[in-house]
C-alpha positions, 0 to 999 in steps of 0.5 A, spaced: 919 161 781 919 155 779 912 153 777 913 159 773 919 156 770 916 150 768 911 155 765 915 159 761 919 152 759 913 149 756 910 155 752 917 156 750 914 158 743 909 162 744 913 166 749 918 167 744 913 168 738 909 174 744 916 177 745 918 177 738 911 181 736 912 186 742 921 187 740 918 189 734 911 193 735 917 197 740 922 197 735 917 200 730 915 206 736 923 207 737 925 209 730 919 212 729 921 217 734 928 217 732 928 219 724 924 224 726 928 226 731 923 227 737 927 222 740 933 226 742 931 233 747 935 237 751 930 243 753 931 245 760 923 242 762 926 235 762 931 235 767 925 237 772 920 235 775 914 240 772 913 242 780 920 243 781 921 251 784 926 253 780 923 251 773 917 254 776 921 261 777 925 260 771 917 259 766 914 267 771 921 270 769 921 268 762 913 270 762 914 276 766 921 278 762 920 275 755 925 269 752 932 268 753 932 264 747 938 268 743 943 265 738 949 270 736 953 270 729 960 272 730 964 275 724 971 275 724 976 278 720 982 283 719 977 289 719 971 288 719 969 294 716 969 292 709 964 293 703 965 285 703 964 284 711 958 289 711 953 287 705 955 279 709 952 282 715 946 287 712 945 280 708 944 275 714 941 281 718 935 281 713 935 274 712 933 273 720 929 279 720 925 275 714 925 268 718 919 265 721 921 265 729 925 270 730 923 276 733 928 280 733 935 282 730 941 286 732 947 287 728 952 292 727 947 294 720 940 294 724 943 298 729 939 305 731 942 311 733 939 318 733 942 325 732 939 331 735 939 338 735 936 344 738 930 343 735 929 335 733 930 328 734 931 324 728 932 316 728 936 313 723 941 306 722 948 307 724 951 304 718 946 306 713 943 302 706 947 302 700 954 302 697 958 305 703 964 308 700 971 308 704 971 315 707 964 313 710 966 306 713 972 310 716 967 314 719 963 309 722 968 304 724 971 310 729 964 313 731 962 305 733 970 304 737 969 311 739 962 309 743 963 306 749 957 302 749 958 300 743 966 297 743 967 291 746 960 289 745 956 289 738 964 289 735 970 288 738 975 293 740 980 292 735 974 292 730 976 285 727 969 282 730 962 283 729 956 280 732 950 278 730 944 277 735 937 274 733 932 273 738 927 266 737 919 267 739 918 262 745 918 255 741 914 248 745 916 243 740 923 242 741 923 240 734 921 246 730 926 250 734 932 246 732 929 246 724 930 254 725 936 254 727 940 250 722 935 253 717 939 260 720 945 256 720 945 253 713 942 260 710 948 265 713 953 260 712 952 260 704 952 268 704 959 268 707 960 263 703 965 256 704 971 261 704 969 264 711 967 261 717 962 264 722 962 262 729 955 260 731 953 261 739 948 261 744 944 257 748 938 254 743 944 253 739 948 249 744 942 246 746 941 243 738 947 241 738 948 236 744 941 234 741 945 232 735 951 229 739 946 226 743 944 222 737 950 221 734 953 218 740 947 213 741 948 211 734 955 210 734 956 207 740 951 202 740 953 198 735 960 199 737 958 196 745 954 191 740 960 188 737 965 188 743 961 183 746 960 179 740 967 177 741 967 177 747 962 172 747 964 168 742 971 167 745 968 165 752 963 161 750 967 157 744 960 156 741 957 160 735 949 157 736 949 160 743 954 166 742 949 168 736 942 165 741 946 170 747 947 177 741 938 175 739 936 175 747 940 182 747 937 185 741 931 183 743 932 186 750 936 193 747 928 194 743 924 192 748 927 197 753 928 202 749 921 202 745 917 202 752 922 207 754 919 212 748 912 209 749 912 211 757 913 219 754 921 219 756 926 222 751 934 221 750 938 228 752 945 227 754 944 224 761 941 218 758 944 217 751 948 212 753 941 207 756 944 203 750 950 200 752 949 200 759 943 196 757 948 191 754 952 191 759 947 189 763 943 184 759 950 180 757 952 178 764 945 174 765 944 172 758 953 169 759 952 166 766 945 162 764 948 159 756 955 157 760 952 152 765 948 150 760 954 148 755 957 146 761 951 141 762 949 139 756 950 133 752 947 133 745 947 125 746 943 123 750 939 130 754 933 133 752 935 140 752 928 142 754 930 139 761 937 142 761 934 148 761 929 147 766 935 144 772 939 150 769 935 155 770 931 153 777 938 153 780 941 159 777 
């Protein structure tokens, strides 16, 4: 270990230079895959082991009974039987239906009911297109509270909730599955208008937003952890060179890792977005207990710091 010391010591410029090379080279790799956001996932497929028995039965149940990817809409309003509340929900309905990547809708305005007599059966949408004056919506809302099936379900009981409920084809890039649904979410949003708040659900939805709180927290606290530090640093060593040195071998270190951490293939989700600061954390403690000693032995006058280094280093 100590010849390695001394090897490190000696080539102490080239070392700094290769690793100041690699920090950045895994630097660029980490943004890279960060502002194109295929840095944070949060698909099921990652927390297991692509052998794993569940992910197995859970892949033949989705291939044998289609997908669970279902995202919902819920509409609220004192009465949700309105020509307003009506044509908001035909909107958004129709503008899922026209979506690439959604395979199916369900709404109270898509939905398909029959009506038989003794010699026909004829197929028609509950609530029918076009302007619907009031005796027609008085007509519909007591049929749908009426059914039993219906109530409690696609609308609430009171009629003052609706929902709507979209089913995604199967996605595999994680990515373009998240574009989708805040496309969707923007779209129906602006067709309620900013007066009305729409209430959006559904694992696909849940899933893109820990992705988007995943990121935003890894942003967040990383430089907050960063700072914290700093001055935590500062007031230890009561030294600003070796408090600035201490914060480079950090930065170098949070980079490096994380930059061989996406070039390995691994993602951020919401397990291990907080690898950054617990990186820092780590990475401080020997970084501190090397550049103390080291304040502790060194005297500008008459050491050569190289050698300083060198005793400190081998005896820690």
């Amino acid at each position: 270990m100590n010849r390695f010391i001394d090897i490190i010591i000696k080539n102490y410029r080239w070392i700094i230079i290769i690793t100041t090379v690699l920090a950045i080279s895994a630097g660029c790799v980490f943004a890279q895959k960060m502002f194109t956001k295929q840095l944070f996932v949060n698909n099921i497929d990652i927390f297991f082991e692509k052998d794993d028995p569940d992910l197995v039965l859970y892949k033949r149940f989705v291939k044998t009974f289609g997908s669970e990817e279902i995202i919902a809409i819920v509409i609220s309003d004192m009465d949700i039987f309105t020509t307003e509340n009506i044509e908001i929900i035909r909107k958004i309905s129709r503008m899922a239906k026209s979506t690439l990547g959604v395979a199916n809708v369900f709404s109270l305005t898509e939905h398909i009911t029959y009506m038989a007599d003794e010699e026909d059966i004829a197929f028609q949408k509950l609530v029918p297109n076009g302007a619907l004056n009031q005796e027609k919506l008085l007509e519909i809302k007591n049929t749908i509270l009426g059914d039993e099936i219906l109530s409690g379900w696609l609308v609430s009981k009171n009629g003052r909730d609706t929902i709507i409920v979209m089913e995604l084809m199967p996605f595999k890039d994680n990515i373009k599955k998240q574009k989708l649904i805040l496309e969707i979410r923007e779209k129906a949003q602006k067709i309620a208008g900013k007066n009305r708040k729409l209430i959006f659900t559904g694992p696909p939805y849940v899933e893109c937003e820990i992705s988007r709180l995943s990121q935003r927290d890894f942003l967040l606290f990383t430089p907050i952890v960063f700072f914290i530090i700093f001055i935590l640093v500062v007031f230890l060593l009561r030294n600003g060179v070796l408090s600035i040195l201490c914060q480079m071998d950090l930065f170098i270190t949070l980079i490096l890792s994380l930059g061989l951490f996406t070039l390995c293939g691994e993602s951020l989700n919401i397990v291990t977005t907080s690898i950054g600061p617990i990186l820092l954390v780590i990475a401080v403690a020997d970084s501190l207990h090397v550049l103390s000693h080291f304040r502790d032995r060194y005297n500008p006058l008459k050491d050569d710091h190289l050698e300083v280094v060198s005793s400190v280093t081998k005896r820690l």
